[in-house]
PAKOL-145800 format. One record per residue (C-alpha): residue number from 1; x, y, z negated; residue in one letter. Coordinates in pm, 1 decimal. Each point is the difference from the previous one (the first is absolute). Layout:
<rs>
@seq = NUM | c1 = X | c2 = Y | c3 = Z | type = A
...
</rs>
This chain:
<rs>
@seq = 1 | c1 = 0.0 | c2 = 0.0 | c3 = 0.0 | type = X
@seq = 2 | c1 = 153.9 | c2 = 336.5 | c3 = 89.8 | type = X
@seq = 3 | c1 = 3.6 | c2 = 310.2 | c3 = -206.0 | type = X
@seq = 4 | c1 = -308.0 | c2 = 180.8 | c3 = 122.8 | type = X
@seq = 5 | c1 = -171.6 | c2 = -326.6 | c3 = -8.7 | type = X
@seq = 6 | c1 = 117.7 | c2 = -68.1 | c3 = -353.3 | type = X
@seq = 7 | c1 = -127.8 | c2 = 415.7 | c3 = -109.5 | type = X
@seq = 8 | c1 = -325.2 | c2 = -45.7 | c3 = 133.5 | type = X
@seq = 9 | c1 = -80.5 | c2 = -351.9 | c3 = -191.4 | type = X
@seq = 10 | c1 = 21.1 | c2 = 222.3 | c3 = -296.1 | type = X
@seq = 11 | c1 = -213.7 | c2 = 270.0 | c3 = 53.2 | type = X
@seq = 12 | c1 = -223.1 | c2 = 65.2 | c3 = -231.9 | type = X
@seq = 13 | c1 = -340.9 | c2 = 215.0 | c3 = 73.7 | type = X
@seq = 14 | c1 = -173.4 | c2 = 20.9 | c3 = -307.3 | type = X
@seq = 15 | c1 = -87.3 | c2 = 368.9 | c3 = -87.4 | type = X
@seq = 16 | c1 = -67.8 | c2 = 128.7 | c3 = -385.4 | type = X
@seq = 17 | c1 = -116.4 | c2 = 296.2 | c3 = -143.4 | type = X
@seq = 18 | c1 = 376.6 | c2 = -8.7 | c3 = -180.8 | type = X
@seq = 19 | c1 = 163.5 | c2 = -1.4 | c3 = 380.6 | type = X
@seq = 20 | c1 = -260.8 | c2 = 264.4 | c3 = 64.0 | type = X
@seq = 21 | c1 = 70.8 | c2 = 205.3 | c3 = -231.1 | type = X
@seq = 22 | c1 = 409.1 | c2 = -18.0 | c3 = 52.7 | type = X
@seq = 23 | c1 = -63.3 | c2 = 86.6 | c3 = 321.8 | type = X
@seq = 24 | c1 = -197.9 | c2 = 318.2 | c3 = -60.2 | type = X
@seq = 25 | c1 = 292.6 | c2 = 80.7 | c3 = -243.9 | type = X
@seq = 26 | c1 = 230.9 | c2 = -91.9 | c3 = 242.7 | type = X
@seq = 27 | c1 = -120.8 | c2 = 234.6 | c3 = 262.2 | type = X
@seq = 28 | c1 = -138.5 | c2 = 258.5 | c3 = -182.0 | type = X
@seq = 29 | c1 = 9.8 | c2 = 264.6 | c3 = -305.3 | type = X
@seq = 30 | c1 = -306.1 | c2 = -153.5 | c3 = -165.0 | type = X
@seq = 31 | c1 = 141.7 | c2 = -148.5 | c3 = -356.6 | type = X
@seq = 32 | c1 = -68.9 | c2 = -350.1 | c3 = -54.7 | type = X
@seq = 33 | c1 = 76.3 | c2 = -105.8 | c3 = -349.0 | type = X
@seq = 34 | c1 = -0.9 | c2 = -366.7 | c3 = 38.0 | type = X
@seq = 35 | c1 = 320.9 | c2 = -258.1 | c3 = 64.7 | type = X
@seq = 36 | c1 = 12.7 | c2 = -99.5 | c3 = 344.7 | type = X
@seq = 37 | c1 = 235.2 | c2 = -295.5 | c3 = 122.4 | type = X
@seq = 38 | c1 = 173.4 | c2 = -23.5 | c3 = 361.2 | type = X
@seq = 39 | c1 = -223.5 | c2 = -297.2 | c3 = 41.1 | type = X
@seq = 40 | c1 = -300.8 | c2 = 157.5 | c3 = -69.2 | type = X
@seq = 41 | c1 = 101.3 | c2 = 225.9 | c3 = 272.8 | type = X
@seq = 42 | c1 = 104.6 | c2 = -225.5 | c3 = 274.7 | type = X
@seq = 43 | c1 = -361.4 | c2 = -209.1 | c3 = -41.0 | type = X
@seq = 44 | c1 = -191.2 | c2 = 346.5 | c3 = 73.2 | type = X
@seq = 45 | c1 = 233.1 | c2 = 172.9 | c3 = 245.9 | type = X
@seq = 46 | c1 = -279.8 | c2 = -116.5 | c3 = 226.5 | type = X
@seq = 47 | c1 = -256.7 | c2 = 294.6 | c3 = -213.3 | type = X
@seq = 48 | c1 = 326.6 | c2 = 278.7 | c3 = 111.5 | type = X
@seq = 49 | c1 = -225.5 | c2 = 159.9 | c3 = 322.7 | type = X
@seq = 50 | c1 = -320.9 | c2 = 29.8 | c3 = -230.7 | type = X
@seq = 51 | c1 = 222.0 | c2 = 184.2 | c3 = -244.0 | type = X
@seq = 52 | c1 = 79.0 | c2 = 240.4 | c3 = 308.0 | type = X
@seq = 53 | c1 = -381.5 | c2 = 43.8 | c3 = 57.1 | type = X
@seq = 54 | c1 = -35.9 | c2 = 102.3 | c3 = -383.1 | type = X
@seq = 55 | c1 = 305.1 | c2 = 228.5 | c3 = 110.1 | type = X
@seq = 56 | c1 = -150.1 | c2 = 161.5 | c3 = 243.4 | type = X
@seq = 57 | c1 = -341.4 | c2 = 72.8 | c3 = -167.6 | type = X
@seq = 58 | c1 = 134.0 | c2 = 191.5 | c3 = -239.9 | type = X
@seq = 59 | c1 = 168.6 | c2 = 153.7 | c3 = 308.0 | type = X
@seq = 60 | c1 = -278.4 | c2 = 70.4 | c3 = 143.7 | type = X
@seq = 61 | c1 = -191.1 | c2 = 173.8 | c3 = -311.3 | type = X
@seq = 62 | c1 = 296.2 | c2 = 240.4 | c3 = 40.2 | type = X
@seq = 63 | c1 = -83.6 | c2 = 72.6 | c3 = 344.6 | type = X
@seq = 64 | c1 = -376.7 | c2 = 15.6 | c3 = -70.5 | type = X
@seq = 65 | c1 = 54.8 | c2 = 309.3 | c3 = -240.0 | type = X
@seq = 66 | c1 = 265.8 | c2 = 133.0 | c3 = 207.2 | type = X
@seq = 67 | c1 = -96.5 | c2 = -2.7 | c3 = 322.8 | type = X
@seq = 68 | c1 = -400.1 | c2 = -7.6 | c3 = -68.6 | type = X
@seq = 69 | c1 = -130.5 | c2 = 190.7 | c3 = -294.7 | type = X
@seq = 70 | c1 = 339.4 | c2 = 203.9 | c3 = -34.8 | type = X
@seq = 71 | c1 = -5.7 | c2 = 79.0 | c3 = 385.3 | type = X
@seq = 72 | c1 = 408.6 | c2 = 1.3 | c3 = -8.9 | type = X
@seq = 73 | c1 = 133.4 | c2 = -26.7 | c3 = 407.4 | type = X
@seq = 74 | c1 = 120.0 | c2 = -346.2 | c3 = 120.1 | type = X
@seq = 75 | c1 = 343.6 | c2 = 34.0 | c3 = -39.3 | type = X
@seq = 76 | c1 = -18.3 | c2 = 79.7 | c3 = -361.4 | type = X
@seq = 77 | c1 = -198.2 | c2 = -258.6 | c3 = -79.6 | type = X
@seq = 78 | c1 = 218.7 | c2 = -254.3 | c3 = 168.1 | type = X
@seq = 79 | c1 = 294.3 | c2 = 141.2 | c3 = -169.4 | type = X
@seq = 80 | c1 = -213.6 | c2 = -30.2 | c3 = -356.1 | type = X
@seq = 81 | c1 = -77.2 | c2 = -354.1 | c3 = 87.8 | type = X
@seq = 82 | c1 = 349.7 | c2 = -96.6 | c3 = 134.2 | type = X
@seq = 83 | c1 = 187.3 | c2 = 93.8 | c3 = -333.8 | type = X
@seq = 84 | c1 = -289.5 | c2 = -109.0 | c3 = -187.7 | type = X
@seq = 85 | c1 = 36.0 | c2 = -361.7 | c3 = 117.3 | type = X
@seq = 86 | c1 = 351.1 | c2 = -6.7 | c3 = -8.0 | type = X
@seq = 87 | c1 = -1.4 | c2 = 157.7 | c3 = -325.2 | type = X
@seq = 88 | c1 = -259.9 | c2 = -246.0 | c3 = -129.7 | type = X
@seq = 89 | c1 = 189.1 | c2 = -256.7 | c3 = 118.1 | type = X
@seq = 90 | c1 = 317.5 | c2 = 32.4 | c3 = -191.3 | type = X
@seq = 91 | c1 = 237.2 | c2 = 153.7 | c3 = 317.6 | type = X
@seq = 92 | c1 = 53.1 | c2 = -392.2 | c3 = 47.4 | type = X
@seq = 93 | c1 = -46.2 | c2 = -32.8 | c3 = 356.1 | type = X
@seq = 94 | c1 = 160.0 | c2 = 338.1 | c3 = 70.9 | type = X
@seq = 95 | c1 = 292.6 | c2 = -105.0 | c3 = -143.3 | type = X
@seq = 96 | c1 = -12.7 | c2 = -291.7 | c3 = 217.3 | type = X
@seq = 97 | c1 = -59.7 | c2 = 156.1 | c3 = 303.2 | type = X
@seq = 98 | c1 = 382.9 | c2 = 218.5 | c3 = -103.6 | type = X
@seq = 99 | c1 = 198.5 | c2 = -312.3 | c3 = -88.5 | type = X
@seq = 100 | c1 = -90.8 | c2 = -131.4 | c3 = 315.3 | type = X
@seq = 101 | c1 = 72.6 | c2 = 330.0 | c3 = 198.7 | type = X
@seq = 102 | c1 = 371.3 | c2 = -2.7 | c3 = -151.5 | type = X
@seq = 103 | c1 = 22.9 | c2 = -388.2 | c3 = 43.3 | type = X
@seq = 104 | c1 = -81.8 | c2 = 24.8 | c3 = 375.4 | type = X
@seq = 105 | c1 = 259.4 | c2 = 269.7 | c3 = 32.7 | type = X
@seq = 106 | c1 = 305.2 | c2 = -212.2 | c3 = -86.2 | type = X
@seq = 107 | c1 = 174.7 | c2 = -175.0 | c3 = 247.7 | type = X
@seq = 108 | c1 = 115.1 | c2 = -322.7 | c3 = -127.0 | type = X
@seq = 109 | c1 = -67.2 | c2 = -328.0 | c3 = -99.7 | type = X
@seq = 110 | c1 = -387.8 | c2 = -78.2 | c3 = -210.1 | type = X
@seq = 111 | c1 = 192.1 | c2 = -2.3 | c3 = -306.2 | type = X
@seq = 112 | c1 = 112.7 | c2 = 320.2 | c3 = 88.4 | type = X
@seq = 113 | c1 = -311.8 | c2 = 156.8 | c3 = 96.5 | type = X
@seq = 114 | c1 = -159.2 | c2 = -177.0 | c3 = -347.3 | type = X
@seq = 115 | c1 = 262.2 | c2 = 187.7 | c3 = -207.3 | type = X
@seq = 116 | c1 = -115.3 | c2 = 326.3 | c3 = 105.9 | type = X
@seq = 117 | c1 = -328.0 | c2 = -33.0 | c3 = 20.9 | type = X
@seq = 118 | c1 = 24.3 | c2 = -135.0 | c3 = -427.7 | type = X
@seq = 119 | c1 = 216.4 | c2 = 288.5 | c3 = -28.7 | type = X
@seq = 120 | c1 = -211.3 | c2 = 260.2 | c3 = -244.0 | type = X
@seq = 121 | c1 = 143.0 | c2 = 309.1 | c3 = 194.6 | type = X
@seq = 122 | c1 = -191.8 | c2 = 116.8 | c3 = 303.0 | type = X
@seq = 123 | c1 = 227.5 | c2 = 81.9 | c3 = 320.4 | type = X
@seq = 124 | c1 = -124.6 | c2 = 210.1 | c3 = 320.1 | type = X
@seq = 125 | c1 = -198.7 | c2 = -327.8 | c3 = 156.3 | type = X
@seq = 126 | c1 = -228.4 | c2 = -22.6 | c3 = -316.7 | type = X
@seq = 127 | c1 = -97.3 | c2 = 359.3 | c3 = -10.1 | type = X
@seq = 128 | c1 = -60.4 | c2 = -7.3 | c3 = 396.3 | type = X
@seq = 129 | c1 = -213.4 | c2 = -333.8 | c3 = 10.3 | type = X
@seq = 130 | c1 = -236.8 | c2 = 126.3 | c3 = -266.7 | type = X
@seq = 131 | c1 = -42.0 | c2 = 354.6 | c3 = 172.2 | type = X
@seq = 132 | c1 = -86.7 | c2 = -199.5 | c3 = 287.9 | type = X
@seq = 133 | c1 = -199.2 | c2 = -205.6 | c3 = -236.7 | type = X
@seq = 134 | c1 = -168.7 | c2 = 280.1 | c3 = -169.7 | type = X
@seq = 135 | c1 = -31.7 | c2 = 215.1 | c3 = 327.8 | type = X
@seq = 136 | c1 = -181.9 | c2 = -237.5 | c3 = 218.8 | type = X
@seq = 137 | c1 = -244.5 | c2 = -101.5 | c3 = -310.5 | type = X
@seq = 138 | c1 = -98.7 | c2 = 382.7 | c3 = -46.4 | type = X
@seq = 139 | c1 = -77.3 | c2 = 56.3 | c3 = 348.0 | type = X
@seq = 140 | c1 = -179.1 | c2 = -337.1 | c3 = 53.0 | type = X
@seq = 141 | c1 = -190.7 | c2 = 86.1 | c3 = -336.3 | type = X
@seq = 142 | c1 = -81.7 | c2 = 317.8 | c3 = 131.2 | type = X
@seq = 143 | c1 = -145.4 | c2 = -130.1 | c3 = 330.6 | type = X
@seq = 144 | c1 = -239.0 | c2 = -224.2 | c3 = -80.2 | type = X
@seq = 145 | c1 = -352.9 | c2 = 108.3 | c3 = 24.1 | type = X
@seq = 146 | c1 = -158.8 | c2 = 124.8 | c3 = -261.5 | type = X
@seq = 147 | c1 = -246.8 | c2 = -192.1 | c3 = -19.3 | type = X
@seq = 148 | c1 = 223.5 | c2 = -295.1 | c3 = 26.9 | type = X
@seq = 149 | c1 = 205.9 | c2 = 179.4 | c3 = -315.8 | type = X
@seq = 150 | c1 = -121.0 | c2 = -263.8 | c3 = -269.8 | type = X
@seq = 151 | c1 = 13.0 | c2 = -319.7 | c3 = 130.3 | type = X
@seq = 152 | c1 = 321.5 | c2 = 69.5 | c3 = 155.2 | type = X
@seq = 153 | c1 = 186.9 | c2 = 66.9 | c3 = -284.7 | type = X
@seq = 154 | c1 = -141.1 | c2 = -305.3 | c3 = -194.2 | type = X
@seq = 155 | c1 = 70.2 | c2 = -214.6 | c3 = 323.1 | type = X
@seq = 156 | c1 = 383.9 | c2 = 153.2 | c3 = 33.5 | type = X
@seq = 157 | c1 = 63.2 | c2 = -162.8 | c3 = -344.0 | type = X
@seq = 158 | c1 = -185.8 | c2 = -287.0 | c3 = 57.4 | type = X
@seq = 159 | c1 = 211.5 | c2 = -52.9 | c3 = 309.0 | type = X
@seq = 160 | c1 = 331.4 | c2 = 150.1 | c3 = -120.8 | type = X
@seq = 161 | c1 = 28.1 | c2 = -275.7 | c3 = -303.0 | type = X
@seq = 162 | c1 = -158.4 | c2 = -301.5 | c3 = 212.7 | type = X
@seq = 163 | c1 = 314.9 | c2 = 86.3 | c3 = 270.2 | type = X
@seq = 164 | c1 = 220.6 | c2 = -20.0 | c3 = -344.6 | type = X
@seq = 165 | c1 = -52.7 | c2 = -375.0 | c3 = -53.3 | type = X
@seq = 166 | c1 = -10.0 | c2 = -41.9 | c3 = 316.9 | type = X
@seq = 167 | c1 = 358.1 | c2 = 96.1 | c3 = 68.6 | type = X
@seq = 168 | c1 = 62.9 | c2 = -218.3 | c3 = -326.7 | type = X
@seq = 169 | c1 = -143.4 | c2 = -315.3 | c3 = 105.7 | type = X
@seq = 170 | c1 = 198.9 | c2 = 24.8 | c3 = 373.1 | type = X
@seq = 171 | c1 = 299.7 | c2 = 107.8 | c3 = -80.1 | type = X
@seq = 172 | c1 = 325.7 | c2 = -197.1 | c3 = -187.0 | type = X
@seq = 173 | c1 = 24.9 | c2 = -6.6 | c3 = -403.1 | type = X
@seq = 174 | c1 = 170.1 | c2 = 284.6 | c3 = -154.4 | type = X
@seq = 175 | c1 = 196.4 | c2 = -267.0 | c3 = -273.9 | type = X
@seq = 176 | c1 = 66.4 | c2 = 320.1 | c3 = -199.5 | type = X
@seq = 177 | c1 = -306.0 | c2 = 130.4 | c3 = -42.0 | type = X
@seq = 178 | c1 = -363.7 | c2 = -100.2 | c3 = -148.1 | type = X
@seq = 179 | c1 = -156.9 | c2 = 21.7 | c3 = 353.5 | type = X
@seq = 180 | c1 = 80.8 | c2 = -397.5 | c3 = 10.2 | type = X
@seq = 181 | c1 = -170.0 | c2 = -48.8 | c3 = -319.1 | type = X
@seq = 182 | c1 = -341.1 | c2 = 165.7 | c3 = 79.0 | type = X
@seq = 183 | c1 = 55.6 | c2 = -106.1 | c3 = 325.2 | type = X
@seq = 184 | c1 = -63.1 | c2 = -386.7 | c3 = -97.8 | type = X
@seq = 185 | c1 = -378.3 | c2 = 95.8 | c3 = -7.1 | type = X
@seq = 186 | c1 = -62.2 | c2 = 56.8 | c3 = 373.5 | type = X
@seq = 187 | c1 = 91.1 | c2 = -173.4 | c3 = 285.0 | type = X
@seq = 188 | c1 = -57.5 | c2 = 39.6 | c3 = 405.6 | type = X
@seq = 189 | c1 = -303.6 | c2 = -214.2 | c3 = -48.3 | type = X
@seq = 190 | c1 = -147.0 | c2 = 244.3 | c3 = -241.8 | type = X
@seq = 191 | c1 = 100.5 | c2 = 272.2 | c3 = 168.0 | type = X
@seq = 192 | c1 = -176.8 | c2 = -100.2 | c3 = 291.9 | type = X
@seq = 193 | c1 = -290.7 | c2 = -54.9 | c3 = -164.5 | type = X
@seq = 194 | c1 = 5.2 | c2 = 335.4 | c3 = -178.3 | type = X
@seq = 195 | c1 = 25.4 | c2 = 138.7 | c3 = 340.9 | type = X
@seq = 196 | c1 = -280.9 | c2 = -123.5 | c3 = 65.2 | type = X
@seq = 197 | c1 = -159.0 | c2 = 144.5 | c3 = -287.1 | type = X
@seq = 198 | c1 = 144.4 | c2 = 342.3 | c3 = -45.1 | type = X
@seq = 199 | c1 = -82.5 | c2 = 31.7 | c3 = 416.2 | type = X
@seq = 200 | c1 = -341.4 | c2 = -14.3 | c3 = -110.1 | type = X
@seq = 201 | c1 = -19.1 | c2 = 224.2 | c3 = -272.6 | type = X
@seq = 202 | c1 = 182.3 | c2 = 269.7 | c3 = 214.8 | type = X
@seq = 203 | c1 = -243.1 | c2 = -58.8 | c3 = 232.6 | type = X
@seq = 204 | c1 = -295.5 | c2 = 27.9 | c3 = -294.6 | type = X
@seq = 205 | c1 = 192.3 | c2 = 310.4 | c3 = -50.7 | type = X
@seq = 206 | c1 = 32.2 | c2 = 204.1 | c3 = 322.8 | type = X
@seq = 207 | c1 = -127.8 | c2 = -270.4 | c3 = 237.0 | type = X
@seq = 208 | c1 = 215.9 | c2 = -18.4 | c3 = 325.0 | type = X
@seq = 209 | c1 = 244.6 | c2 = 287.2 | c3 = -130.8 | type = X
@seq = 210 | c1 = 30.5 | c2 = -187.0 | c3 = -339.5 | type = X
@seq = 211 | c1 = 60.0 | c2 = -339.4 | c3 = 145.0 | type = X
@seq = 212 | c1 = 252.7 | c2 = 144.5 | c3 = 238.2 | type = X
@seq = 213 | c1 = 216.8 | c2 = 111.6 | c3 = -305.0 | type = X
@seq = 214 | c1 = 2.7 | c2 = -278.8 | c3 = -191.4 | type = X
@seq = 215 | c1 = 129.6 | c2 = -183.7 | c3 = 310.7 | type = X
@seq = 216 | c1 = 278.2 | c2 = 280.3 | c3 = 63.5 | type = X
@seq = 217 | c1 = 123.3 | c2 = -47.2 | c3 = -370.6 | type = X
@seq = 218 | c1 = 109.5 | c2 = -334.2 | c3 = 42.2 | type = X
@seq = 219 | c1 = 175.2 | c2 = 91.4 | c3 = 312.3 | type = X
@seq = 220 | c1 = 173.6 | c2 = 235.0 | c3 = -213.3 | type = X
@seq = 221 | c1 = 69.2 | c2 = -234.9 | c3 = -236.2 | type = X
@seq = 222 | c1 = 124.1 | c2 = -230.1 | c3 = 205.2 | type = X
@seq = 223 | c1 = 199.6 | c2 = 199.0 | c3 = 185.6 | type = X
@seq = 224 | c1 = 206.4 | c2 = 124.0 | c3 = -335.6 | type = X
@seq = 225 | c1 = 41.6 | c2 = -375.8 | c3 = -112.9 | type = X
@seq = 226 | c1 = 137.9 | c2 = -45.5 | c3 = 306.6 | type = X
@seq = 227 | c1 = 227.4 | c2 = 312.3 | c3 = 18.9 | type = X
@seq = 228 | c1 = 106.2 | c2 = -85.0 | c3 = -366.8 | type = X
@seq = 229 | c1 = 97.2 | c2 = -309.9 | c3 = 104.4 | type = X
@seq = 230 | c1 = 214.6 | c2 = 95.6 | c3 = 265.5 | type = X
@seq = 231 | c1 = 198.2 | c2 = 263.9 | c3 = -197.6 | type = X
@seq = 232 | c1 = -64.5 | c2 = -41.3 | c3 = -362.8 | type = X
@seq = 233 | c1 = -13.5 | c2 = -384.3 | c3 = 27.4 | type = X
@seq = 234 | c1 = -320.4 | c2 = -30.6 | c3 = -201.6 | type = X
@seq = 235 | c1 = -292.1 | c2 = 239.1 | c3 = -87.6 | type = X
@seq = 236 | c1 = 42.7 | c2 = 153.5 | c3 = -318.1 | type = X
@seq = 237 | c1 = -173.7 | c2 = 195.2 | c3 = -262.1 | type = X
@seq = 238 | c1 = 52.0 | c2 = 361.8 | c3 = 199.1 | type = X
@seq = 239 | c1 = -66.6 | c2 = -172.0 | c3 = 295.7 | type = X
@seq = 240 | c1 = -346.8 | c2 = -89.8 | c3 = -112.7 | type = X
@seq = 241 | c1 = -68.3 | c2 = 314.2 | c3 = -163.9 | type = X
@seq = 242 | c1 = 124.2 | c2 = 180.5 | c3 = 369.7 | type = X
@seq = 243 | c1 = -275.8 | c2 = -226.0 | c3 = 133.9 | type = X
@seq = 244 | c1 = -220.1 | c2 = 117.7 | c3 = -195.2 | type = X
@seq = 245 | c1 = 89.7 | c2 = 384.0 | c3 = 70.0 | type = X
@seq = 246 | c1 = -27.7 | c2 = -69.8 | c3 = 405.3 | type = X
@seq = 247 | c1 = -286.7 | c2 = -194.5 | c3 = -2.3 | type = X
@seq = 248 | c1 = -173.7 | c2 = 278.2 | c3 = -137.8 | type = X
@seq = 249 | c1 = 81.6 | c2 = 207.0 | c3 = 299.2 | type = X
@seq = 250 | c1 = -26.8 | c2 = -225.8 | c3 = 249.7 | type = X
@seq = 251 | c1 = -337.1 | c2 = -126.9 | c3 = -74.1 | type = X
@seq = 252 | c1 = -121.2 | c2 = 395.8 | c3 = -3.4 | type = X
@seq = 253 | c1 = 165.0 | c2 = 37.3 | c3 = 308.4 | type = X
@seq = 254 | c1 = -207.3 | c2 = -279.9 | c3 = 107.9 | type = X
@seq = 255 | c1 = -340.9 | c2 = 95.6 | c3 = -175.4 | type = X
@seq = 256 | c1 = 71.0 | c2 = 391.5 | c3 = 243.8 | type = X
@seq = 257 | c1 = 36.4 | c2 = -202.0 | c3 = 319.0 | type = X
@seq = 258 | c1 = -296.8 | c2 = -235.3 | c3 = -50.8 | type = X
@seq = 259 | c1 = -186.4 | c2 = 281.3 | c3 = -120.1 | type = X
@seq = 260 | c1 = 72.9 | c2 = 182.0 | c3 = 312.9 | type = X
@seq = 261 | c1 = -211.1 | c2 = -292.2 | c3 = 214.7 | type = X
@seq = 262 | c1 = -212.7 | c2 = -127.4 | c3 = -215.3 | type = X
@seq = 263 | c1 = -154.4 | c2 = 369.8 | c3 = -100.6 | type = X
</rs>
């Protein structure tokens, strides 16, 4: 039995209001007072995207009382509801989305590039990939149609953390990091069959738009698990939490072209 074989005899689905609630802790600034194991992690990493939906509603309250009954301009809502998530959030994926910046900036060998991008200090590639980052979010934020305003931001973090595991089930093991622990409670067959699922709900969501997005965020994550792989030599902590910062964007920029022929 090979390796990947071997990992995905052991995966174990089984989620718990503990793995829940480490999860929530995890990815946001909501306190959870309770002791929460790895393990009780990894069996409800599968629960991670419906965290991103409770994400984004409190995202979207912000924009209701912005952008509706405050009658602030679309730009400065987007920018309230940009730093809100990633403040809300902990700054974990941003700092993600740097380390990999600097890391793809080195030439060298993967071990190379994995140095910098676990260095703590941020070079010229970090700071450039997140204005990118940030840049493209804002004006895709901005964009969408007001009416659309809502259900697009609690679809962009349904999306953004459902690309996350995504790029962690696809790519290689980080052996340094506790990606491969939470990581033994997915595999590609329950990936596929979240797919499945979350397609739908995006659809529920914003019907053809929705659906559309959800599909584009797995291309992203793919295509990160596979970049990681080529020059980091596995898909890492930052490298999931960059997934999670371009998914966001890219599934806008997806919702504002659907929109475009579907409206």
């Amino acid at each position: 039995m090979d390796n990947d074989d071997h990992r995905e005899s052991k995966t174990f689905v089984h989620p718990t209001l503990n793995g829940l609630l480490g999860i929530i802790s995890f990815s946001t600034r909501i306190p959870v007072n309770r002791m929460v194991t790895i393990e009780d992690m990894a069996s409800s990493v599968v629960i991670w995207p419906y965290v991103g939906l409770l994400i984004g509603i409190f995202g979207a309250i912000l924009a209701y009382i912005a952008h509706i009954l405050l009658g602030l301009n679309a730009m400065l809502t987007s920018v309230l509801i940009y730093g809100f998530i990633i403040w809300f959030t902990g700054f974990n994926h941003v700092d993600g989305v740097m380390d990999m910046g600097d890391g793809l900036m080195v030439h060298g060998d993967s071990e190379k590039r994995l140095t910098v991008m676990r260095d703590s200090m941020v070079g010229t590639g970090g700071i450039s990939t997140f204005f990118i980052v940030a840049s493209l979010t804002l004006a895709a934020l901005a964009s969408i149609p007001s009416q659309f305003l809502i259900q697009s931001i609690i679809l962009m973090e349904f999306a953004s953390k459902f690309s996350m595991i995504t790029s962690m089930v696809i790519g290689k093991d980080d052996t340094r990091g506790i990606g491969r622990l939470v990581k033994s409670g997915i595999n590609s067959k329950v990936l596929l069959i979240l797919v499945i699922i979350n397609s739908l709900i995006g659809y529920l969501i914003l019907g053809i738009p929705g659906l559309c997005a959800i599909i584009v965020s797995v291309c992203s994550g793919l295509y990160l698990a596979h970049m990681a792989d080529n020059k980091f030599g596995c898909v890492t902590g930052d490298i999931m939490g960059a997934s999670n910062e371009i998914a966001r964007v890219t599934s806008l920029i997806m919702l504002i072209i659907t929109f475009n022929f579907v409206i």
